[in-house]
N, C-alpha and C positions, 0 to 999 in steps of 0.2 A: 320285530316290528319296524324299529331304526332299516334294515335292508329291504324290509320291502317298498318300506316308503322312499329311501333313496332310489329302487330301480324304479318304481310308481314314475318318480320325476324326471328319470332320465328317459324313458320311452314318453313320456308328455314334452319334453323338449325335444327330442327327435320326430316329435308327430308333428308339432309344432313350425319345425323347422323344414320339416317335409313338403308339408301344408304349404306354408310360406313359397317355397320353390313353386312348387306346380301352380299356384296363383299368378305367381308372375312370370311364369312360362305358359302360359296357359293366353290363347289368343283373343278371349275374349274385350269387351271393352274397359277402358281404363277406369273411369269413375267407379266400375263395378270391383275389377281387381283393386283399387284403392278402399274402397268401402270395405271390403271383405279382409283386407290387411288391416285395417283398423279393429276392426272390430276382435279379431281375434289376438291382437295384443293387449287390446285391455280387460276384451273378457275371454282369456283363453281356450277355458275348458267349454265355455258356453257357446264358443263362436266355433268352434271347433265342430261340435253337434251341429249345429246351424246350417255350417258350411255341408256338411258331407249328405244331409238330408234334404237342402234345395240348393247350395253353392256350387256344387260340381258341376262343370259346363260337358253337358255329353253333345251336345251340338258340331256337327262333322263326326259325332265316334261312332264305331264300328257296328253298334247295338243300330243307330239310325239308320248307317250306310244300309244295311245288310237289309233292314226293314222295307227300303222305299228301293231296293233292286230287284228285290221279291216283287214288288207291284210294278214295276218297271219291265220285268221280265214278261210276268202275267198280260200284260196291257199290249206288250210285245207284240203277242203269239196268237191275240185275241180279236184288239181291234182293227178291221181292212182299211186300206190307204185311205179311203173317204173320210174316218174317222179321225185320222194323221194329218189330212191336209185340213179338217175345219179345225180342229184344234193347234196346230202350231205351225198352219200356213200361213204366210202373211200378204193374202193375196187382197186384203180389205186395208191395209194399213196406210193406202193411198186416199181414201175417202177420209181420213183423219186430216186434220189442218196441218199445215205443212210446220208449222213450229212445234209440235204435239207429237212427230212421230219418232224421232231418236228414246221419246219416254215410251214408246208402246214396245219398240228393242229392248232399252232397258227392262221391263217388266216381263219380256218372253222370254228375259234369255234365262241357258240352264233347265230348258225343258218343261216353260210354266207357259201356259196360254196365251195366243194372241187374240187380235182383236176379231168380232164377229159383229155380222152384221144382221139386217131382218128380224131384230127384236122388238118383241112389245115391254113397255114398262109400267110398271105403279107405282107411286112411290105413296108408303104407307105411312102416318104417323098415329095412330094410336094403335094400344093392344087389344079395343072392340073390333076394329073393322081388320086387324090381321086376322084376329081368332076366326072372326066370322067365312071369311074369303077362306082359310085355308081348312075348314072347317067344310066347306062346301065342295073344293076341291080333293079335299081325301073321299067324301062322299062319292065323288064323280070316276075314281080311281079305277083302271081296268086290269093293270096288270102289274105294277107292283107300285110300290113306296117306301121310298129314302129317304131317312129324317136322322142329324146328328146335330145334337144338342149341349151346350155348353151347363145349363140350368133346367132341370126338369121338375119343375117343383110337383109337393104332392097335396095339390088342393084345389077347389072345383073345376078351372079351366082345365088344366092338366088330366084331371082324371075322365074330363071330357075327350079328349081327344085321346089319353089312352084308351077306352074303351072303345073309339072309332077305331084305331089299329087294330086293336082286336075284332071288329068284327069284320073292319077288310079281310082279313087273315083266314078267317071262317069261310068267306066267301071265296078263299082260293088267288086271292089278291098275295102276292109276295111280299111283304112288311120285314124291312131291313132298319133294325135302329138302333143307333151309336149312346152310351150314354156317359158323359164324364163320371171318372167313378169319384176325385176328391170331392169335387163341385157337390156332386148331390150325397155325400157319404152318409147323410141322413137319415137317407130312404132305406126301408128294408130290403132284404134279397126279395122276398117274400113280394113284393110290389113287380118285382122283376119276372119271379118265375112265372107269375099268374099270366103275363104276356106270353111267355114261352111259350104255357099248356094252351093258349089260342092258339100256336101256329108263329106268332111274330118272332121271326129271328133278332135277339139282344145280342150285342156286345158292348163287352167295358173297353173307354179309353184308359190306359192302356196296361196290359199284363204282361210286362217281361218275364224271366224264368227266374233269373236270378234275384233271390232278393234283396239285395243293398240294390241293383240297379232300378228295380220293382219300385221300390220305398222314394228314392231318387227321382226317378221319370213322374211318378204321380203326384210327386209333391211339388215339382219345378217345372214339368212340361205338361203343359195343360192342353186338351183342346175347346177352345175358344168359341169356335165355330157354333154357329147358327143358320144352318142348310137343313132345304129340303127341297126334293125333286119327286115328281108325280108322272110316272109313266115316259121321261126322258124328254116331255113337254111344256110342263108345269115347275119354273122352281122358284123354292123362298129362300131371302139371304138376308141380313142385316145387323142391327142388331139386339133384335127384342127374341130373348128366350121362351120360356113357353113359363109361363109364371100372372098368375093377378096380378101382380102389382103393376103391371103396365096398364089395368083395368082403371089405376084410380090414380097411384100415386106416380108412376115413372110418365117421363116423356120419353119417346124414341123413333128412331125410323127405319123403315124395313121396306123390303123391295118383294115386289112379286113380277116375274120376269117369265117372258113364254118367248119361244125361237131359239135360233144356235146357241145363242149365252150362257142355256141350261146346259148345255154339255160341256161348258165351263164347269159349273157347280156337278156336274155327275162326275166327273174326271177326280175333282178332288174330295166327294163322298167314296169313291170306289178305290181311292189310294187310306182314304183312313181305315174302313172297313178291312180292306187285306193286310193293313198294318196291326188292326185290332184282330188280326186270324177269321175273319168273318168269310163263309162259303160263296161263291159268285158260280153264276153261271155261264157255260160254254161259251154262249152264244151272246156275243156284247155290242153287236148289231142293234137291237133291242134297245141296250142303253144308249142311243144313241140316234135318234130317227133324225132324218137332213131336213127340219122342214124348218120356216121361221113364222106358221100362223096354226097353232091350235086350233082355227074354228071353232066348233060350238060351245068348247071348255071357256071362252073367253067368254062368250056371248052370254053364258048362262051367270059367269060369274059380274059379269056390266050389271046386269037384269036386276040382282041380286042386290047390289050394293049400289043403287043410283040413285040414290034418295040422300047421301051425304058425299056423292063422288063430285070431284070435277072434271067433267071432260075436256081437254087440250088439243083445239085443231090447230092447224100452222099458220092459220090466219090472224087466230090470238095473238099478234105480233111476238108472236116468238117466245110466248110464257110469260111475256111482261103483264099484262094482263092479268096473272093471277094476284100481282101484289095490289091491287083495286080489290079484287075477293077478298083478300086475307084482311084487308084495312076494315074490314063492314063485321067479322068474325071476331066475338070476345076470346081472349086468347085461354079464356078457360073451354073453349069448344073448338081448339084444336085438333077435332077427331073429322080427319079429312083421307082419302084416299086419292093421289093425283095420276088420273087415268089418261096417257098419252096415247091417243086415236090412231098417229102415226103410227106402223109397228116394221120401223128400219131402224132403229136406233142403235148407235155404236157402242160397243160393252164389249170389255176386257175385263174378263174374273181372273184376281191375281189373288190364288193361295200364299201361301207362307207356313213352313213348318221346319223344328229344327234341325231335318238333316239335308234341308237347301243351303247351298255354299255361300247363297248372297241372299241378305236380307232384303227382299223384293220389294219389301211393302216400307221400309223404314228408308231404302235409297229413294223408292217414287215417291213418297211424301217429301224428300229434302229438294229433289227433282221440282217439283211440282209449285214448292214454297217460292225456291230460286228462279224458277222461270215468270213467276209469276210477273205482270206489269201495270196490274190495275187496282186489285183487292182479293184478297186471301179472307173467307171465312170459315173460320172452324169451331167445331163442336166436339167437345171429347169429357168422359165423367170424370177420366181422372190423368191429369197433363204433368207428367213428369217426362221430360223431355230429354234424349241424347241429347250429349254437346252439338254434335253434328246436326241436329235438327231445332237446338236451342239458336246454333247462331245462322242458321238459315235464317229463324223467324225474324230475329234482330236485324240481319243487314236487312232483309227485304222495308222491315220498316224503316229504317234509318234510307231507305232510296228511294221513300215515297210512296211505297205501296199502301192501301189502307190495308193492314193486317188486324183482323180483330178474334180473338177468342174468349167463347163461351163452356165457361165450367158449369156447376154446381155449387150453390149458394151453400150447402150440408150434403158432405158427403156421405154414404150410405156407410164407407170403416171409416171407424174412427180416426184413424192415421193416415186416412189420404187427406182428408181436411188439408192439415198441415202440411202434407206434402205436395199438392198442387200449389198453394199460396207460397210454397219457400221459392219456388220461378219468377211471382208478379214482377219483385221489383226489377230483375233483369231486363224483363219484358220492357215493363213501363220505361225505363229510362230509357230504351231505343225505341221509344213511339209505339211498341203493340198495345192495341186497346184489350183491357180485360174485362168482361163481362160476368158475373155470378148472376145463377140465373134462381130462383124465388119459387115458391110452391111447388111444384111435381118435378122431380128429379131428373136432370136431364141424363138419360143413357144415350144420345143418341152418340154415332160416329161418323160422322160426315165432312166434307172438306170440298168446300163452290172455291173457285176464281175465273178468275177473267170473262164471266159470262160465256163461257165452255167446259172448263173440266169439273166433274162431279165426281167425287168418292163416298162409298154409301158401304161400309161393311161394319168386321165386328173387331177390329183392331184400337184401341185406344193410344193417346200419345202418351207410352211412356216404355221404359226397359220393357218390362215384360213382354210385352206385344210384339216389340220390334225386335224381341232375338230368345224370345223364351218357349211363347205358345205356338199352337198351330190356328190360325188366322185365315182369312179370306173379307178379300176387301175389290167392290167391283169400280173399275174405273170409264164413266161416260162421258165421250166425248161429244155434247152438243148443246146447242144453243138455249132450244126451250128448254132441256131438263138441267142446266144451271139456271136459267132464271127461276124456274120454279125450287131449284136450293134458296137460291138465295133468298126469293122469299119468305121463306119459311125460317131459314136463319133471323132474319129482319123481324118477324112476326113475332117468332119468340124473345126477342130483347126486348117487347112490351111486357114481360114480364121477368126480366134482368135490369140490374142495379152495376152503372161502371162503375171500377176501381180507379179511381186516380193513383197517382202520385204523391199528393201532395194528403191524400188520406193515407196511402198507404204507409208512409212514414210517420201518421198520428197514431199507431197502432198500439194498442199498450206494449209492455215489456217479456208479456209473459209468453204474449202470442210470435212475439220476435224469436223469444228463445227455443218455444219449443218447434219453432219453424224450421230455425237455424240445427238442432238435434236430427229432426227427421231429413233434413235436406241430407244430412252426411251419409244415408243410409237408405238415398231413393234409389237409387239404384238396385235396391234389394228386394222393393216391394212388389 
């Protein structure tokens, strides 16, 4: 017993020590390698598990390479030069303001999309009037539909709309849908295969072969994403999954997008799908039509929802105007949809997933902070922030910028609570204002400044997002549709409470400490 237990301990100090190396050879970021070196010196054998079931950084490894060469190759062979030039032309990227466009490089480079132009937009804030519009739009549907979903819950909205894919499907409609498998591990297969025997082609994000990689990939690399595209004309992005609770209790914002921008959003549905081994068709033509005005799909869905829409001409000086609307609206009836008339709006869909070499979406947020020269606002549920994007926020406040962010008064885990709040005081002492925000949970993910740039996806500030999952976050570049962020940002601090300073040091002792615990270990969450 004596030897087995001495060899027990010497292959646990060799794992240990193994461990140890490949962490700090391992190129990921430090706070993370620091976190994960802690942890498994004090609880060894625990941190151990931990580590090899969401710590292994497969990001650049072979299992991804080989993944996104496959859809690389596929996309190759498939789609004609027309498709090449609207997606990673950048023959629009001179109608961008000339201080804006070194970030639209940044965000293309590496083979990820540039900016397009001849879009329409909506920018949605509740989960009535998404459900509804897209709801009408799968009705409308002629020839297939794309939907990949981070959260698919199993109860009435959900089950509404599954049953609309099923009966697309019936009618010879092509129904492709992605579904995360840890996110929803809830659901029965049995909820799954019932879609099948309609016709709707499922696949799980994601199923390697091997399974220590299997167990690995699904427990640390997520997809995120909240996309959907309708006949290569219609698509929805944001970030409200398909769930009630955006019915009553969440706040959030979501985009419904018609013109080239969609074949942003189909580019990076047709890279997860052939990463999830999902079948595609020859002909990718199809996914892909050059137009930037739906017609009558728009028209029927105005008709439909104009009784709580606002419509946005350019005359409205510019979207300012909407913060007069929003001032007369209790912010408990913040169920608005904002309908820009205009339909040229500039949109850059920038994926992120982790076998891109650069994290697109975590360099154009620190991009975007830094350049900023007027006022940064941001919305995010849960703000654990890189160093790299912690001291973005800092200097820009410390140089005058108004920077202010809005969390979550109660966070939905229990251990983000804590983890957001272990940031404030940094924040606070270089001037970021912090806002908690009261009643209905904010999910939203958005980012206004300078009365130009808007960010509307499904990325949060914190590790994960920015080097974990697979993400999509759209970047617009114009005047009204930041002013009408910011509105909306402004609107809902009428139902946010600031943090000071001088509160946040009267904090009891207990919340100091357990802040101080989970801070050593954000990087993990």
């Amino acid at each position: 017993m004596a030897i087995v237990s001495a060899i027990f301990s010497v292959m646990l100090i060799f794992l240990i020590i193994g461990t140890i190396i490949v962490i700090i050879f391992d190129s990921g970021d430090s706070a993370t390698k620091i976190a994960w070196l802690l942890i498994i010196t004090i609880l060894p054998i625990i941190g151990l598990l931990l580590y090899f079931m969401v710590g292994i950084n497969l990001r650049q490894s072979r299992y991804f390479k080989n993944k996104h060469k496959k859809f690389i190759d596929i996309f190759g062979q498939r789609a004609n030069a027309q498709v090449h030039k609207l997606l990673f032309g950048h023959e629009k990227d001179h109608r961008v303001k000339k201080d804006y466009r070194t970030l639209t490089q940044l965000l293309s480079c590496d083979g990820s999309t540039c900016v397009t132009d001849g879009n329409g937009l909506e920018i949605i804030t509740s989960g009535h009037r998404k459900f509804e519009l897209l709801m009408e739009d799968l009705e409308n549907a002629k020839e297939y539909i794309h939907m990949e979903y981070f959260y698919f819950r199993h109860d009435k909205g959900a089950q509404q709309i599954k049953e609309m894919l099923m009966k697309k499907a019936r009618e010879g409609v092509k129904v492709r849908f992605i579904h995360e498998n840890i996110a929803n591990i809830d659901i029965l297969p049995g909820y799954y295969n019932e879609m099948k025997k309609a016709g709707v082609m499922v696949e799980k994000f994601t199923k390697p072969r091997w399974p220590l990689i299997n167990l690995v990939t699904q427990l640390n690399y997520r997809d995120h994403r909240k996309i959907v595209v309708i006949d290569g004309k219609i698509g929805y992005a944001g970030g409200m999954n398909i769930s009630d609770d955006y019915f009553v209790k969440w706040r959030d914002t979501h985009m419904r997008i018609t013109g080239n921008a969609v074949a942003g959003l189909q580019y990076s549905f047709l890279n997860t799908w052939i990463t999830a081994d999902g079948e595609i068709d020859d002909d990718f033509a199809k996914y892909f039509p050059m137009c930037a005005d739906v017609g009558s799909a728009v028209k029927v869905n105005a008709e439909a929802a104009r009784d709580t829409d606002i419509d946005l001409n350019e005359e409205d000086s510019e979207g300012n105007g909407i913060a007069e609307v929003l001032a007369k609206t209790p912010i408990q009836s913040l169920d608005m949809n904002f309908k820009f008339k205009n339909k040229d709006r500039l949109i850059q869909i920038v994926p992120d997933e982790p076998e891109s070499r650069w994290g697109h979406i975590h360099m154009g947020a620190v991009w975007a902070v830094q350049h900023a020269k007027k006022y940064i606002y941001i919305q995010t549920p849960y703000f654990v922030p890189p160093e790299p994007m912690l001291q973005a926020l800092q200097s820009a406040a410390l140089s005058g910028v108004d920077v202010r962010v809005m969390v979550p008064k109660k966070a939905d885990l229990f251990f983000m609570g804590p983890a957001n709040r272990s940031y404030f005081k940094e924040c606070l002492e270089a001037g970021v204002k912090i806002y908690e925000r009261t009643g209905r949970f904010i999910h939203a993910k958005t980012f206004v400044s300078d009365d130009y740039l808007s960010e509307i996806g499904s990325a949060n500030m914190d590790f994960r997002s920015f080097n974990l999952d697979y993400e999509l976050v759209a970047y617009i570049y114009d005047t009204t549709v930041a002013n009408v962020n910011k509105a909306i940002f402004l609107k809902d601090l009428e139902a946010s409470k600031e943090v000071t300073l001088e509160d946040w040091e009267r904090r009891p002792w207990y919340q100091k400490f357990s802040q101080r615990i989970i801070r050593l270990f954000a990087a993990l969450l």
